[in-house]
Backbone and ligand atoms as CSV (ligand in chain L), in Angstrom:
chain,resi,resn,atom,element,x,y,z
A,1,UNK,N,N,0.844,-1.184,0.000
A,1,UNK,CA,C,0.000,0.000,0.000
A,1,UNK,C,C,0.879,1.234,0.000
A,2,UNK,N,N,0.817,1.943,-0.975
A,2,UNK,CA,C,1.440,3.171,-1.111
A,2,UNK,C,C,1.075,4.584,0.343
A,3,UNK,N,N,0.033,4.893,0.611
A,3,UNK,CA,C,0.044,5.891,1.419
A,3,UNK,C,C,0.191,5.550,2.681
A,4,UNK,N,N,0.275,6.352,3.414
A,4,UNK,CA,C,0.933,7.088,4.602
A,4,UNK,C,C,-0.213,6.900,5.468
A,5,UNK,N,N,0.143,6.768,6.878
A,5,UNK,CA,C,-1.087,7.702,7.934
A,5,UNK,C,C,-2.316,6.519,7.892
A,6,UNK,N,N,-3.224,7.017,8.722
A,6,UNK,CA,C,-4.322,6.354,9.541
A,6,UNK,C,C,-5.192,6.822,8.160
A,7,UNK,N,N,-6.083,5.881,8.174
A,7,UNK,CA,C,-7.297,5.414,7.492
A,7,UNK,C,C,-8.400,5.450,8.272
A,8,UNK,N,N,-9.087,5.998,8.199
A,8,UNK,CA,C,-10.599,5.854,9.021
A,8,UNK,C,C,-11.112,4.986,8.780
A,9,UNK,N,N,-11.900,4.257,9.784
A,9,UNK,CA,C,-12.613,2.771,9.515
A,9,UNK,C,C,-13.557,2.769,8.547
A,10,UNK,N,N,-14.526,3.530,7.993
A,10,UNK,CA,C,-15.336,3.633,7.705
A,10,UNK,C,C,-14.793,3.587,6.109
A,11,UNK,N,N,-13.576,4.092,5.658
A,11,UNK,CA,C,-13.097,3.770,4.312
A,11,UNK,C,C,-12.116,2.383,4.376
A,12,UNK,N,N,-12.661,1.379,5.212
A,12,UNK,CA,C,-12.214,0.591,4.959
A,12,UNK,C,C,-12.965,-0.390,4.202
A,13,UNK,N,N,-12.328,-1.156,3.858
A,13,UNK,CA,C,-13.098,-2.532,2.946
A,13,UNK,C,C,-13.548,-3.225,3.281
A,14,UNK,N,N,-14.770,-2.928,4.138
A,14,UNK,CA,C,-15.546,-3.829,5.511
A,14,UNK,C,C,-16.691,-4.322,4.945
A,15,UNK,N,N,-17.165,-5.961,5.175
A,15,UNK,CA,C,-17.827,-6.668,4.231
A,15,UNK,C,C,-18.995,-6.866,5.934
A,16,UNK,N,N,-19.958,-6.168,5.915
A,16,UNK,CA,C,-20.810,-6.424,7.185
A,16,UNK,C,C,-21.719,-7.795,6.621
A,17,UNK,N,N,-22.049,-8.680,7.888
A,17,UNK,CA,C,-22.700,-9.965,8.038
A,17,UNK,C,C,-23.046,-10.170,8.990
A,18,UNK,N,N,-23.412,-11.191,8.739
A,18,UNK,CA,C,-23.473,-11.537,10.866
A,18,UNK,C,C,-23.148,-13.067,11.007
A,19,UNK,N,N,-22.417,-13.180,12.601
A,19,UNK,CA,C,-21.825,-13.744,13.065
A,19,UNK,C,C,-22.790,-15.438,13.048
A,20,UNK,N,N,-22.142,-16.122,12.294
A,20,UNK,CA,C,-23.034,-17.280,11.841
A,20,UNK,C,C,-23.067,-18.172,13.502
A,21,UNK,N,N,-23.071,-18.160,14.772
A,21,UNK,CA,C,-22.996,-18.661,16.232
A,21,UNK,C,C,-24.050,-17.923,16.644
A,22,UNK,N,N,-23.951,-16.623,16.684
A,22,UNK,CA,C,-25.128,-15.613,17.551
A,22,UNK,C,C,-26.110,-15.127,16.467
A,23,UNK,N,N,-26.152,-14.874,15.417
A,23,UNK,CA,C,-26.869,-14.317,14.382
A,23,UNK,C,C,-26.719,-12.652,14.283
A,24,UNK,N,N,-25.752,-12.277,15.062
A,24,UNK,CA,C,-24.981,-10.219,15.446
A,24,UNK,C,C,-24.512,-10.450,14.392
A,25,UNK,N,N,-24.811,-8.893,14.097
A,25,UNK,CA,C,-23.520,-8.381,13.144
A,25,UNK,C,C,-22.475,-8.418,13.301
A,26,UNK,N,N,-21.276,-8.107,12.357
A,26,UNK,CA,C,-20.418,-8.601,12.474
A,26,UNK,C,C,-19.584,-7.457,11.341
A,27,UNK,N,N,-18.489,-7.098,11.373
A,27,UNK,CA,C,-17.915,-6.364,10.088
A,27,UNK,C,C,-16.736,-7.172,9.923
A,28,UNK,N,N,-16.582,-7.931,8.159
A,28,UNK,CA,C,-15.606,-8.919,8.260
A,28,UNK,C,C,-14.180,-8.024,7.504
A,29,UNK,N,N,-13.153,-7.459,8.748
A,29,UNK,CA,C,-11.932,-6.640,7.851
A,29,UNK,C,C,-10.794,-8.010,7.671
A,30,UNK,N,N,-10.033,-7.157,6.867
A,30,UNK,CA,C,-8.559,-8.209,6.277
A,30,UNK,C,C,-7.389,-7.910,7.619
A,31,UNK,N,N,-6.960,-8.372,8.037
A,31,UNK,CA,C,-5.782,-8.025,8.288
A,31,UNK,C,C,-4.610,-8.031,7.599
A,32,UNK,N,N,-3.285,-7.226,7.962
A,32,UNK,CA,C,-2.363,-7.099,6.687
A,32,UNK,C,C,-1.608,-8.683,6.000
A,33,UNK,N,N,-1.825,-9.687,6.818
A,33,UNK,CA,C,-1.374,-10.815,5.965
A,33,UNK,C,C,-2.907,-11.676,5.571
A,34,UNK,N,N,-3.412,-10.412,5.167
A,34,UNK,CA,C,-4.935,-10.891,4.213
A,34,UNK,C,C,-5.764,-11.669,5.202
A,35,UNK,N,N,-6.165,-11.871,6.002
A,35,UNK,CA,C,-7.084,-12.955,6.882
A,35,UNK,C,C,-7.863,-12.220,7.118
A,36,UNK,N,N,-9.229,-12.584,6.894
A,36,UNK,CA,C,-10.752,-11.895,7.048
A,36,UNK,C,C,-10.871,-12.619,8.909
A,37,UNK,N,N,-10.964,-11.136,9.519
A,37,UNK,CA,C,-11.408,-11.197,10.683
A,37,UNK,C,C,-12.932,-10.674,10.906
A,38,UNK,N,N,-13.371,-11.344,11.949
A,38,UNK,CA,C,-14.961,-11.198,12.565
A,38,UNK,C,C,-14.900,-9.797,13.183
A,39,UNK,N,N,-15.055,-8.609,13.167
A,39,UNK,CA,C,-15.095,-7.790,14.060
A,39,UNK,C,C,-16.462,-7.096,14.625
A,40,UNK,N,N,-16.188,-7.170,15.808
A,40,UNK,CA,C,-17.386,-6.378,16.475
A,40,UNK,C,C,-17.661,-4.877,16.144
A,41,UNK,N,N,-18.570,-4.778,15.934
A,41,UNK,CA,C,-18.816,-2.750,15.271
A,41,UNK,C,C,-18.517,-2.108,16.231
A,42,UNK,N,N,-18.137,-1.060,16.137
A,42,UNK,CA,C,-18.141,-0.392,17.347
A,42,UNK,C,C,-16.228,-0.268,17.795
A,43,UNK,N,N,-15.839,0.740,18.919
A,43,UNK,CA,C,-14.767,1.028,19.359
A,43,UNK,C,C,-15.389,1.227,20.577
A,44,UNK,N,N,-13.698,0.665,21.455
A,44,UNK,CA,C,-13.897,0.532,23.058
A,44,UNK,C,C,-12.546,1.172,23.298
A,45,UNK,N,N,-12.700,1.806,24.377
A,45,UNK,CA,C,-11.319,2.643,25.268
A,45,UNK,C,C,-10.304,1.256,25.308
A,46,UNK,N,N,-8.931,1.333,24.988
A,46,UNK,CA,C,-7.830,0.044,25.196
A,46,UNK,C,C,-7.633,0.320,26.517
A,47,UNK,N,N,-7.732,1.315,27.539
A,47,UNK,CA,C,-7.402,1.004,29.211
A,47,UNK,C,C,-8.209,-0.419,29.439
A,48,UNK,N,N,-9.467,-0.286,29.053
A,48,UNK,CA,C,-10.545,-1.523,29.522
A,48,UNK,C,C,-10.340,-3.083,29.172
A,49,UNK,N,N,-9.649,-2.769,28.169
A,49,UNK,CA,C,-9.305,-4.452,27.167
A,49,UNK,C,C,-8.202,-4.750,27.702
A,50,UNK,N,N,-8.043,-5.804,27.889
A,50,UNK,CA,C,-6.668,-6.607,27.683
A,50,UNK,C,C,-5.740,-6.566,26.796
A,51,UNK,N,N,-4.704,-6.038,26.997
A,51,UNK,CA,C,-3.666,-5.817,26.105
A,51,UNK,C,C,-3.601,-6.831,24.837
A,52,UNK,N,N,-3.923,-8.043,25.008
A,52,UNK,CA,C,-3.625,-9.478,24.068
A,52,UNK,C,C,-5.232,-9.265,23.308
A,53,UNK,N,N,-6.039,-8.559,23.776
A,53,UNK,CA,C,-7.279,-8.345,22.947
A,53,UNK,C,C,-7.475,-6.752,22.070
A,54,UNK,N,N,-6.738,-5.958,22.218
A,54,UNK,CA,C,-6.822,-4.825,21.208
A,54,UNK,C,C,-6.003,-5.283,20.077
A,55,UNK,N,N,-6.752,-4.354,18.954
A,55,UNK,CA,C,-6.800,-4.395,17.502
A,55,UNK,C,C,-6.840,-2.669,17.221
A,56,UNK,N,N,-6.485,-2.615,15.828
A,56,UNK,CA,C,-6.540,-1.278,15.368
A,56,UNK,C,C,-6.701,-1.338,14.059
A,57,UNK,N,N,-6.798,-0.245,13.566
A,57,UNK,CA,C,-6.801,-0.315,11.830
A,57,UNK,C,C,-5.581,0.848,12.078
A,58,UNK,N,N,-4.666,0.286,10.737
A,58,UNK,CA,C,-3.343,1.102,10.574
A,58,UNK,C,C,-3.464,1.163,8.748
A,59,UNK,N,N,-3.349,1.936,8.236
A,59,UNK,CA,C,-3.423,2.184,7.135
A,59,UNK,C,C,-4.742,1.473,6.330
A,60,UNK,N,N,-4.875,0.851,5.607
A,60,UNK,CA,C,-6.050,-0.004,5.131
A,60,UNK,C,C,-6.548,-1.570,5.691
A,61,UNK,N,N,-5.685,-1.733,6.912
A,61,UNK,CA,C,-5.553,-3.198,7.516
A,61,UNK,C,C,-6.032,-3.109,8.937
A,62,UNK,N,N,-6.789,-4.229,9.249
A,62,UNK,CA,C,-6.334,-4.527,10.462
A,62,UNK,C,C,-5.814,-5.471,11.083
A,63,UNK,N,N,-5.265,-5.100,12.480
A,63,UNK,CA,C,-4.150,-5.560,13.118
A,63,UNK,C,C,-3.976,-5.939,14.440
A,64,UNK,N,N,-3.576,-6.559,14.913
A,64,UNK,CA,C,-3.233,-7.092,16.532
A,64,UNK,C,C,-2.578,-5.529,17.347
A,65,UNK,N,N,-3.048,-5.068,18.332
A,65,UNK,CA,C,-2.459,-3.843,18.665
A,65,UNK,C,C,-2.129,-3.264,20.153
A,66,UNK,N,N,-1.304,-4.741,20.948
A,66,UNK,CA,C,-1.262,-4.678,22.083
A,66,UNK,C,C,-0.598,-3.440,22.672
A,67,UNK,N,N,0.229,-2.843,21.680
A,67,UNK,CA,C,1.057,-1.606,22.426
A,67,UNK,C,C,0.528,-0.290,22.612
A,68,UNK,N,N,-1.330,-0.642,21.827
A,68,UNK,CA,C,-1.940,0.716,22.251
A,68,UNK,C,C,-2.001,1.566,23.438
A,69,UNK,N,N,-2.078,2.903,22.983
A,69,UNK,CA,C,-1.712,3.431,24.703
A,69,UNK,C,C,-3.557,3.376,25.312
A,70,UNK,N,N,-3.304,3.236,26.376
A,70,UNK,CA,C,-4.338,3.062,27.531
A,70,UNK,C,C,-5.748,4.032,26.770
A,71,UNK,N,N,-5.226,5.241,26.218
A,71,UNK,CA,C,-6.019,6.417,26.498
A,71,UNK,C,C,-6.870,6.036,24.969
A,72,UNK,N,N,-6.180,5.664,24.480
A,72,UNK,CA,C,-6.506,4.990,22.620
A,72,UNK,C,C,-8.120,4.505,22.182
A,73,UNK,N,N,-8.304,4.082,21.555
A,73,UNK,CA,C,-9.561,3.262,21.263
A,73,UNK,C,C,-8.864,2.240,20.601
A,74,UNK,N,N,-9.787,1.129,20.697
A,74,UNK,CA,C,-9.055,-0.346,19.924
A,74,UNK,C,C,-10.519,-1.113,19.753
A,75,UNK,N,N,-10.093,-1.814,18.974
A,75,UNK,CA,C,-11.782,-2.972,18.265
A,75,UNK,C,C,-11.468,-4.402,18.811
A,76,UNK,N,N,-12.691,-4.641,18.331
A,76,UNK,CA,C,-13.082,-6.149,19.382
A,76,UNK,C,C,-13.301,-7.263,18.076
A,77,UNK,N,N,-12.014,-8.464,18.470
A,77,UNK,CA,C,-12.811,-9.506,17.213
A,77,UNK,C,C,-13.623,-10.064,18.282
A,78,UNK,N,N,-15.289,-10.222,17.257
A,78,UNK,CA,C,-16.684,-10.264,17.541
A,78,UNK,C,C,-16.303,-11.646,18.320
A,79,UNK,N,N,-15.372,-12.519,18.395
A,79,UNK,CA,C,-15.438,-14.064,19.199
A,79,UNK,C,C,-15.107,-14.267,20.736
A,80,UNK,N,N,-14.617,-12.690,21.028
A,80,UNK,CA,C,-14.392,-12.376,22.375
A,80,UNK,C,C,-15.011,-12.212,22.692
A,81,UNK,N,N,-16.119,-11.510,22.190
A,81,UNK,CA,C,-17.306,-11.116,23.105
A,81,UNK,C,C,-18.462,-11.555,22.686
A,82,UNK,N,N,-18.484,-12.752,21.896
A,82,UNK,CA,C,-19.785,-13.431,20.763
A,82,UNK,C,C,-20.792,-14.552,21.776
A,83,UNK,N,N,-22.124,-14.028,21.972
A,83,UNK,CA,C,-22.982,-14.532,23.309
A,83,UNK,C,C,-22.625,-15.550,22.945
A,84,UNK,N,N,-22.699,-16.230,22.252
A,84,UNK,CA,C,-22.750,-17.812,21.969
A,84,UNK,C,C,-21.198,-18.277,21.899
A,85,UNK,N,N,-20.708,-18.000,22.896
A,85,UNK,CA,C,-19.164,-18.557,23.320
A,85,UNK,C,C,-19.237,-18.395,25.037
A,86,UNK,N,N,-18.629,-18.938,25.434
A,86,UNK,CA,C,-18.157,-18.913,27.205
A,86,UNK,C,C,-17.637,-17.354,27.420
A,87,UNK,N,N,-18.288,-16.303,28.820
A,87,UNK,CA,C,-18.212,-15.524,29.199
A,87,UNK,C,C,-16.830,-15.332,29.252
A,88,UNK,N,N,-16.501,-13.827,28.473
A,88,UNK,CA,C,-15.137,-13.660,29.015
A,88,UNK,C,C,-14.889,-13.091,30.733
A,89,UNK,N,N,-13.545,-13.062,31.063
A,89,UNK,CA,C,-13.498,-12.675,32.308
A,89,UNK,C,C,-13.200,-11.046,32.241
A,90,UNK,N,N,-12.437,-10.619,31.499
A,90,UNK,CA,C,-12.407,-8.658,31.584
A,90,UNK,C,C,-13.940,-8.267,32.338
A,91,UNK,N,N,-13.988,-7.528,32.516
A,91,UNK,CA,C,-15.170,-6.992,32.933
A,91,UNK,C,C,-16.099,-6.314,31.920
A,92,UNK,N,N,-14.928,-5.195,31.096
A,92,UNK,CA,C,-15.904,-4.706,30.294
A,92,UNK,C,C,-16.535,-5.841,28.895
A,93,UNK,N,N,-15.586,-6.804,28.518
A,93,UNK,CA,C,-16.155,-7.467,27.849
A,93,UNK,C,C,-17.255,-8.081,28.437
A,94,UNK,N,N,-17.166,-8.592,29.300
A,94,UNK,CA,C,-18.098,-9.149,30.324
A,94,UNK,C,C,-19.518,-8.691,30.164
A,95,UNK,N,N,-19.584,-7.470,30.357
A,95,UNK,CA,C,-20.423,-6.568,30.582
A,95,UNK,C,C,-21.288,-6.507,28.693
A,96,UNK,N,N,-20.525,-6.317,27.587
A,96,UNK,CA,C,-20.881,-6.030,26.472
A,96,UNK,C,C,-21.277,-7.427,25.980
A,97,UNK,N,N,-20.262,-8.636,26.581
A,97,UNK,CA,C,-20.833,-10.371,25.866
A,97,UNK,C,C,-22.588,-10.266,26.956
A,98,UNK,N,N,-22.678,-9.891,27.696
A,98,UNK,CA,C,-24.161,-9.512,28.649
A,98,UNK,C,C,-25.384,-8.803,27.613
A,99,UNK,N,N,-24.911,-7.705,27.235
A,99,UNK,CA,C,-25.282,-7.104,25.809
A,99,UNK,C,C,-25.861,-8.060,25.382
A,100,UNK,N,N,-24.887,-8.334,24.544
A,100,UNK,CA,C,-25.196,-8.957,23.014
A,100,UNK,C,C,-25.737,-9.777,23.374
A,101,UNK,N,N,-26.297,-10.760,24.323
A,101,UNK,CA,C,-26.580,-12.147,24.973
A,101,UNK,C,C,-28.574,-11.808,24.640
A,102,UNK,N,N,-28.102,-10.748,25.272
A,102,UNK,CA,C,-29.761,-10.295,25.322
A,102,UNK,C,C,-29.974,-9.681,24.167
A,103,UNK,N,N,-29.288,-8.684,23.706
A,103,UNK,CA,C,-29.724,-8.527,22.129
A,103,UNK,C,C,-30.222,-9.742,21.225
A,104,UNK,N,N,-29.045,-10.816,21.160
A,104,UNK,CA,C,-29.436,-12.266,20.136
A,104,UNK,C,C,-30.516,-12.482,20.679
A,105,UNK,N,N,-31.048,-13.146,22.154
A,105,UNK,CA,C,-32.348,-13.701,22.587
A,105,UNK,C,C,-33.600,-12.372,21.768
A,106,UNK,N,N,-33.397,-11.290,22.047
A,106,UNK,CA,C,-34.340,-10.294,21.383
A,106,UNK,C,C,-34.733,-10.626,19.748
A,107,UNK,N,N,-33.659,-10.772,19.321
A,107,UNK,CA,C,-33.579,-10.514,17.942
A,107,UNK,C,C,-34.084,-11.999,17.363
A,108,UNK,N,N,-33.202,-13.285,18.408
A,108,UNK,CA,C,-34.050,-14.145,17.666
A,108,UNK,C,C,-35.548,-14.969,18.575
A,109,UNK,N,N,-36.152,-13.655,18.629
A,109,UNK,CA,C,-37.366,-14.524,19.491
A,109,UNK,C,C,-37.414,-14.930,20.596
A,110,UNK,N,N,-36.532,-14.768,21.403
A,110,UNK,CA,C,-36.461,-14.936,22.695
A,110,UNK,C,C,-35.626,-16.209,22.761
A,111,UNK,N,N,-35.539,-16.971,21.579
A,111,UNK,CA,C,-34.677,-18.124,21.661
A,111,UNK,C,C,-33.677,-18.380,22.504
A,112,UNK,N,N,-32.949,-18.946,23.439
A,112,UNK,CA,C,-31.569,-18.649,23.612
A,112,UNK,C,C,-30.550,-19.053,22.853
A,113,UNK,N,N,-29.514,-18.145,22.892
A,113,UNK,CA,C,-28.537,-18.373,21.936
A,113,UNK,C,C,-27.968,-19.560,21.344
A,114,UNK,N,N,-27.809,-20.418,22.656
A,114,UNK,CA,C,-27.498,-21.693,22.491
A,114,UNK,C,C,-28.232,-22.657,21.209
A,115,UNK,N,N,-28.958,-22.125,21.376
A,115,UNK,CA,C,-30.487,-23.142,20.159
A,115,UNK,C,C,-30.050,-22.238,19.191
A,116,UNK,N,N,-29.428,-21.109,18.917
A,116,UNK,CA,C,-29.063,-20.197,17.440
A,116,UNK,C,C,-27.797,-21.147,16.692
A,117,UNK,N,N,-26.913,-21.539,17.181
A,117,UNK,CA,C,-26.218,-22.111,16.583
A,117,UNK,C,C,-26.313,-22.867,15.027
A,118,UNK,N,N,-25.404,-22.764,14.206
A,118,UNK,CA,C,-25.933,-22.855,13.303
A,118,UNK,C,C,-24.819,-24.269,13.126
A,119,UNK,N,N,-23.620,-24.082,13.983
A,119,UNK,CA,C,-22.731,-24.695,13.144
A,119,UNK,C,C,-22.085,-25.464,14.403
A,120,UNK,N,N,-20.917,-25.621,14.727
A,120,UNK,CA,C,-20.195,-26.718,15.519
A,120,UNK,C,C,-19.567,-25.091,16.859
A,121,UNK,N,N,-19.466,-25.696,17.707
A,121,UNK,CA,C,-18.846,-24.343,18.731
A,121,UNK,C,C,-17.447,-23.746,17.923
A,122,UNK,N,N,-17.182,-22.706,17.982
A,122,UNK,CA,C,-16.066,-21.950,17.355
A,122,UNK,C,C,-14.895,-22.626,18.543
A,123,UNK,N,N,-13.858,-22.925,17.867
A,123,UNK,CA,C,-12.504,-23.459,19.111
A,123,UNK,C,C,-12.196,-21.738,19.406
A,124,UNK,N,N,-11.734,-21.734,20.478
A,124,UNK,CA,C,-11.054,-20.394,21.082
A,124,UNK,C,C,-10.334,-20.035,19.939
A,125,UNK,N,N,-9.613,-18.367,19.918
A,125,UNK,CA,C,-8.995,-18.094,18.983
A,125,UNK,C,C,-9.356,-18.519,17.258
A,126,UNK,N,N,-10.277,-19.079,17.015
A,126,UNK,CA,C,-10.712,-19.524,15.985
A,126,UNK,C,C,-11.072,-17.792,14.794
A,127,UNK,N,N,-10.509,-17.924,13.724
A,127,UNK,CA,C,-11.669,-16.884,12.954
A,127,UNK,C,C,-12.425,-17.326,11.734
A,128,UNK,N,N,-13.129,-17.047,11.358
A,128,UNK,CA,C,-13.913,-18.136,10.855
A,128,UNK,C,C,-14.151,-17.080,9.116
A,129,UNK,N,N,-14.431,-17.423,8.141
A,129,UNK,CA,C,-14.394,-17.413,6.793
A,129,UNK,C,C,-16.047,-16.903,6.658
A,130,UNK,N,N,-16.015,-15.941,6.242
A,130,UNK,CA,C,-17.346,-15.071,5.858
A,130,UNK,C,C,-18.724,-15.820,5.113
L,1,ZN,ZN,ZN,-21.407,-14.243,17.515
């Protein structure tokens, strides 16, 4: 990629879907060695995340971005905090996988998530193909 400097998310090459486990949206970006990641919409303060869980967009990519400073914003891949996976322990994820838990039951009928499944449980760290 030829230019310079930060890219705003919004001119990125973001393919929105939803998360085939919970039935959420989902925005699927590349990271720079091309791998379509699940990402959660939205930006969260990096003080709150776990260092091993911030991400960023750096030029047209996104990226793993543990050295963000505290004060920063950083993005969430959607499997950290995806209702239909085991509660994370952070708090604020905690708090947002709580969210979305009740959003999916809303959205699909009160169903619980568990019965949304479409496919086999995602393994941890897993990202999964659009
Ligand atoms: Zn999900």
């Amino acid at each position: 990629m030829a230019s310079l400097g930060a890219v705003r998310p919004e001119t990125l090459p973001i393919n929105k879907s939803t998360c085939k486990f919970c039935a959420l949206p989902v925005q699927w970006v590349r990271t720079r060695d091309d791998r379509p990641i699940p990402m959660q919409p939205g930006e969260f303060p990096a003080w709150a995340i776990p260092v091993d869980r911030r991400w960023s967009f750096t030029r047209d990519r996104l990226h793993h971005a543990p050295w963000l400073d505290g004060l920063e914003k950083c993005r969430l891949v959607h499997l950290d905090v995806c209702p239909a996976r085991p509660k994370p322990e952070n708090a604020v994820m905690l708090e947002l996988w709580e969210r979305l838990r009740a959003r999916a039951e809303r959205q699909n009928g009160g169903i619980p998530v568990e019965q949304v499944l479409l496919e086999e449980e995602p393994e941890a760290g897993a990202t999964l193909e659009p």
